[in-house]
C-alpha positions, 0 to 999 in steps of 0.5 A: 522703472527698469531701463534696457537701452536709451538713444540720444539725438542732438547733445554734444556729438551724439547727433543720432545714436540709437539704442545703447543697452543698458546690460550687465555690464555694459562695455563703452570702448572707443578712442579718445574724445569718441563720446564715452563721457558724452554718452554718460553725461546723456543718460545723467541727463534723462535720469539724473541730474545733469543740467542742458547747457548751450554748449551741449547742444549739437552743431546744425548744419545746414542742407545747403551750407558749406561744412568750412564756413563757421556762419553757417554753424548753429545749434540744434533747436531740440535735443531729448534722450529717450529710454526704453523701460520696464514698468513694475506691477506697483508702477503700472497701478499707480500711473496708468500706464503699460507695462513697456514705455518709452519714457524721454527728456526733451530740451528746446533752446528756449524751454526748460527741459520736460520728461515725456512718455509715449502712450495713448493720447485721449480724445477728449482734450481735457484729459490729456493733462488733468494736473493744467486743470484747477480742482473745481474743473477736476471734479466737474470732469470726473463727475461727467466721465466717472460718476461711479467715483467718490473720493474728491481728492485730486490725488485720487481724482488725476489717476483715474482721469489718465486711465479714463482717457487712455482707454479712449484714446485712437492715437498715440503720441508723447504726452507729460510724464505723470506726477512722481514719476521722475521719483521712480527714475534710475538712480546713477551712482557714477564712480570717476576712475580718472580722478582718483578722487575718494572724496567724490566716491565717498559723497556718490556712495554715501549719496545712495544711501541718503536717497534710500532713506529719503524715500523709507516710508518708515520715516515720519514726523516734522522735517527735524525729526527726519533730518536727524533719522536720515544723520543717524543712519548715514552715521552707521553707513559711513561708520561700515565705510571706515571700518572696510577702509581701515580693514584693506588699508592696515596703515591707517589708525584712524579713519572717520567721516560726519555726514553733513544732511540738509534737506535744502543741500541735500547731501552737503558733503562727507569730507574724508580724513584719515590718520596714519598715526592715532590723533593725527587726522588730515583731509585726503587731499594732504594724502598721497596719490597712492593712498587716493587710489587704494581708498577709493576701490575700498570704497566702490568695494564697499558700495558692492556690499551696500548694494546686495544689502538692498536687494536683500531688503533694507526695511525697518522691520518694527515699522507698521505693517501697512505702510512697508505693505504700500512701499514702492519696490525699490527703483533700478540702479545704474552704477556707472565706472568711467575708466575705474582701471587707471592708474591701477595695476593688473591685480587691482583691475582685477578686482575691479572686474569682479565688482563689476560682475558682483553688482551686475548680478543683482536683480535691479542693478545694472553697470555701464563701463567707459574704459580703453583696457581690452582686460575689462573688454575682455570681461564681459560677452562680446555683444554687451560691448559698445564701441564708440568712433567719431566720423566727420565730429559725429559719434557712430556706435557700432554693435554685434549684429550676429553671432558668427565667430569671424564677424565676433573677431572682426568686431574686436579688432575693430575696437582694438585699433580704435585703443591703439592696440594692434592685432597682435596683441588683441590675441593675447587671450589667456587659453589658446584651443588648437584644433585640426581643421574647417570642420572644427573651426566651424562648429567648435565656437558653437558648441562652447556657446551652447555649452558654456553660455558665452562666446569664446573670445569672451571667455578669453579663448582663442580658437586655432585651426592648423589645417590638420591635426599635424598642424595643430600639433606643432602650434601646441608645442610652440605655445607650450614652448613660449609658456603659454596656455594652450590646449590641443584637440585631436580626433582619437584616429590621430594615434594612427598617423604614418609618422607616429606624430600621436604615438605617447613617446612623440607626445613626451618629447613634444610636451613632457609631463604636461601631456595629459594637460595639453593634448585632448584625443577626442572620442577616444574615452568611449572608443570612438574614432573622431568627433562626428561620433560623440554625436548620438544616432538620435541627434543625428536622425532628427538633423537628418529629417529636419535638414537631408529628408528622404522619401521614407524618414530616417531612423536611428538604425540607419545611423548605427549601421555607420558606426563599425566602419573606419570612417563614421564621417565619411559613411554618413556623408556618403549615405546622406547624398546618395538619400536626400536630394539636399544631402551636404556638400563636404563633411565640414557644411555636414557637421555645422548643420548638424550643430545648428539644429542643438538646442540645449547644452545637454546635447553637447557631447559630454567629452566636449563639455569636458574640453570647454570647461577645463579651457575656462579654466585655463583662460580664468588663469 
C-alpha cells in the first residue's frame, strides 16, 4: 500500500488539515510549535505505532461558548487520520479491494482506535464483516451466495464473501479494514536530528531490518529456530553498521553492537559502545556531543545503503521456489527526519540533502522532512514544501496552488518570516539570472520549467529583471564585484548599443577574464539578433493558429518573410495585429503566449537549454 497524502482531524492542533503529500521528499517548514512534530506524530498514528492519548485529543469549543472561558473547553469526541493509497496488484487480489482507497484510523473517547477503509458496503448485512460471524455461520453464508465454492476454510471462505458482497453493494461507506492489512501499512523509519541520540538511530535503523526479516517468507520452523535466523542476520547488519561507522569515524578502534531479539519485545535494544582505543569500550552516552553527531549521520548513511539493498531484492535465493513466487511485494517506507541539520555544519548538511535525494529516488521510498533551514527548503521543488502556522492555536497548512513565478516568490517569503528570516536573506541563492526586461522575466521561469524540470528558486536561481539590457549590465557587474554567481543574459542587438556599454573592451573592464563566464549574447551563435528568433517559423505557426487565427491559416513563410528585417520582434507583432482580430497587445503578452503553447523540453531553443544548464550548475555551487 503506497500513500500519496493524508489528513488529519482532531489531534492535537491539527483540528482539520487536509491532504498533506507524502513526496519525494516532503518539506514540512513552520514556526516553532506550528504542528511539524503534531504532523509526524499523526501519521505515526495511522501507520505506526503511536498510541492516542487524552492530551492528543483536540480542544471542542462550543458554538456558543466564550473563547476565554476554560469551563467551556473539552475534548473532541473523535479524532481519525486518513490516508490517500495505491493498492498493489497482490493487494488488490488478496483483500478485494480497488486499486485507489482511502484507508483511516478512527478514535472516539471511549473506543480503542480502529483501522477503516472506505469501499462499497454490501447490501446484505451479513456480509459486511464476515470475521463477526462464527465458522459455522461463515460456511452457511457462503454455500447461500457461493455454492460453486469448495474449500471450507475461513481463510478462503472470508475473502471471497468481501468480494461477494462488494460487488452487491449500492452504497459506499467506511467499513473494518480487512484482515492483515495493517501488515501492508507504511513503515516509518523516523530519524530524530534533535537529540543527537545514535542509540535511538541505531534501534530505528536495525528495527527495519528486524521487520524486513520478520515478514521473509523464507523463515520456517519453531519460534526458537526464527528467533535465532532473524539474531543471525541482525548480527550481519549491525556487523555492516560498525564497519561503515569505523570507516568515517577513523578515530574509533573498536565499534560493535549485539542485537538483542525477543519475539515478546520485539526488538529489545542495540545499545552502541565504542572504542577509542582497542579494548577500551564505553556506551555512547559516556561519549561526547560531537562523537553523538558524526555517529548518528554515518548511521542514516548507512541506512541509505540498507534501503537500495531492498529495492534491489533482499531475497534468500536458495529458498524454495513457491514460497519467494507467493511473497507480497515489499510495503512503501516512509523515512521521516525531523530537523536532521542541527547542530550540524554547512558541509554535513550537505550530506544530509544528498541522503535525502538518494532514498527519495527509490521506488517504494518516500522522505518527509520537518526542519527551519531555507538550505534543505531550498533542496527540493517548491511545490513539495508544506508550510505549517498556528491561527487562534489551529494549524493551517498553506501549499503552492500555481506555478506562477511571483506567487513561487511569495510562498518563500511566506516561510521565510515564519523561520525568522527576512527577505533579504531568503535572496541568498547561489546563481543570480539577470536579464533585460518584462518580456524576459515573464517567459524566462517557463522555460527553465520546461527545460530543467524544476522551478528556478528550486534550483537556487534567482531571476533578475533590470528594465533593460543597461540595467542588467550594471546588476552583473555589482554582483561579480561582491563575488557572487551571476549570469548576465542579453539579446545579441546589445553590441549595438549608442554607448558601446556590449562593445568586448567595455566587457573587460566591467568583468576582466570572466566575460565569457558572465555574459551570455542571446542568438548571437546563429546570427540572430534577439530571443524571439531562437523560436523557429514552425513553433511560431502553430501559436499563431492556435492563439491569433486569421481567416486564412498561417503558414511558416509567413514567418520567414520577418526574418531579414531589423526587428523580427517588432515585424511579427506588427503583422500578428494587423491579421487576427485576437493579435497581442505588446511584445512581452506576445512572447508568453507563445511560450504557453511549448510542450516539451526539445522546443526550448538550444542556446536557451545551454544558459539554463550552466546556471544549474553555478547554483549547485
Amino acid at each position: 500500500m503506497h500513500m500519496h497524502s493524508f489528513t488529519v482531524c482532531g489531534f492535537r492542533s491539527l483540528e482539520d488539515v487536509r491532504d498533506i503529500p507524502v513526496s519525494t521528499p516532503t518539506i514540512l517548514a513552520g514556526q516553532n510549535d506550528g504542528g511539524k512534530s503534531a504532523v509526524l506524530a499523526a501519521l505515526a498514528f495511522l501507520v505506526g505505532n503511536e498510541q492516542l492519548a487524552e492530551d492528543d485529543r483536540t480542544y471542542a469549543l462550543a458554538p456558543s461558548a466564550n473563547a476565554e472561558d476554560m469551563a467551556s473547553l473539552s475534548r473532541c469526541s473523535t479524532t481519525w487520520v486518513e490516508g490517500l493509497f495505491t493498492l498493489d496488484a497482490w493487494e488488490q487480489e488478496e483483500f478485494g479491494l480497488p486499486a485507489e482507497l482511502c484507508v483511516r484510523r478512527r478514535s472516539t473517547a471511549d473506543e480503542a482506535p480502529v483501522l477503516e477503509c472506505w469501499a462499497p458496503l454490501a447490501d446484505d448485512d451479513r456480509l459486511r464483516d464476515p470475521s463477526k460471524l462464527s465458522l459455522a455461520e461463515v460456511r452457511t453464508l457462503a454455500k447461500e451466495v457461493l455454492p460453486d465454492l469448495t474449500s471450507i476454510k475461513r481463510g478462503d471462505i472470508e475473502p471471497m464473501l468481501r468480494k461477494y458482497g462488494m460487488a452487491h453493494a449500492s452504497t459506499a461507506a467506511w467499513i473494518p479494514a480487512p484482515k492483515g492489512m495493517d501488515r501492508r501499512l507504511p513503515r516509518l523509519m523516523p530519524f530524530d536530528g534533535k537529540t543527537a541520540d545514535p542509540d535511538g538511530a541505531v534501534k530505528t535503523a536495525l528495527m527495519g531490518r528486524f521487520q524486513a526479516h520478520m515478514a521473509d517468507p523464507t523463515l520456517q520452523g519453531s519460534l526458537q529456530t526464527i528467533e535465532d535466523g532473524i539474531k543471525d542476520r541482525l548480527q550481519n547488519d549491525a556487523k555492516s553498521l560498525c564497519e561503515h561507522i569505523q570507516s568515517r569515524c577513523d578515530d574509533l578502534a573498536e565499534v560493535y553492537v549485539e542485537p538483542e531479539v525477543s519475539f515478546t519485545h520485539s526488538l529489545r535494544g542495540t545499545p552502541l559502545r565504542i572504542a577509542r582505543t582497542k579494548g577500551e569500550a564505553v556506551g555512547l552516552n559516556r561519549s561526547g556531543l560531537g562523537s553523538g553527531r558524526r555517529i548518528s549521520l554515518a548511521i542514516w548513511e548507512w541506512n541509505s545503503q540498507l534501503l537500495a539493498q531492498e529495492e534491489l531484492g533482499d531475497v534468500d535465493h536458495t529458498a524454495e521456489p513457491d514460497s519467494v513466487e507467493d511473497a507480497p511485494p515489499p510495503v512503501q517506507t516512509i523515512v521521516i527526519y525531523d530537523e536532521p541539520d542541527t547542530h550540524l555544519d554547512y558541509g554535513h548538511q550537505r550530506k544530509i540533502m544528498q541522503l535525502i535525494r538518494d532514498q527519495s529516488a527509490l521506488p517504494h521510498v518516500n522522505v518527509i522532512v520537518a526542519t527551519h533551514s531555507m538550505n534543505l527548503i531550498d533542496g527540493v521543488d517548491i511545490a513539495d514544501v508544506v508550510h505549517l502556522r498556528l491561527e487562534n492555536g489551529r494549524t493551517l497548512i498553506e501549499r503552492l496552488g500555481t506555478d506562477a513565478h511571483d506567487e513561487i516568490d511569495g510562498h518563500l517569503g511566506r516561510i521565510a518570516a515564519a523561520v525568522g528570516l527576512r527577505n533579504s536573506v531568503l535572496l541568498h541563492e547561489r546563481c543570480f539570472l539577470a536579464v533585460e526586461g518584462e518580456t524576459e522575466q515573464r517567459v524566462i521561469p517557463m522555460l527553465f520549467g520546461l527545460s530543467e524540470g524544476q522551478s528556478l528558486q528550486s534550483a537556487g536561481v534567482a531571476l533578475w529583471a533590470c528594465f533593460n539590457n543597461e540595467g542588467a549590465l550594471h546588476l552583473a557587474r555589482y554582483l561579480v564585484e561582491h563575488e557572487r554567481s551571476v549570469m548576465l543574459m542579453v539579446d545579441a542587438d546589445s553590441r549595438n548599443l549608442p554607448k558601446g556599454l556590449f562593445k568586448a573592451a567595455r566587457l573587460q573592464q566591467f568583468f576582466g577574464n570572466a566575460v565569457d563566464d558572465v555574459v551570455r549574447f542571446v542568438g548571437e551563435p546563429e546570427s540572430f539578433n534577439e530571443l524571439e528568433e531562437l523560436f523557429s517559423d514552425d513553433l511560431w505557426t502553430t501559436a499563431a493558429n492556435d492563439l491569433w487565427p486569421k481567416d486564412e491559416p498561417w503558414t511558416a513563410s509567413d514567418f520567414a518573410a520577418q526574418r531579414p528585417g531589423q526587428k523580427f520582434s517588432k515585424e511579427v507583432l506588427n503583422m500578428l495585429r494587423q491579421g487576427s482580430l485576437n493579435g497581442p497587445s505588446g511584445k512581452p503578452d506576445m512572447m508568453f503566449e507563445l511560450v504557453t503553447t511549448l510542450t516539451s523540453p526539445d522546443q526550448v531553443p538550444a542556446q536557451l537549454r545551454e544558459i539554463f544548464s550552466e546556471v544549474r550548475k553555478l547554483a549547485a555551487g
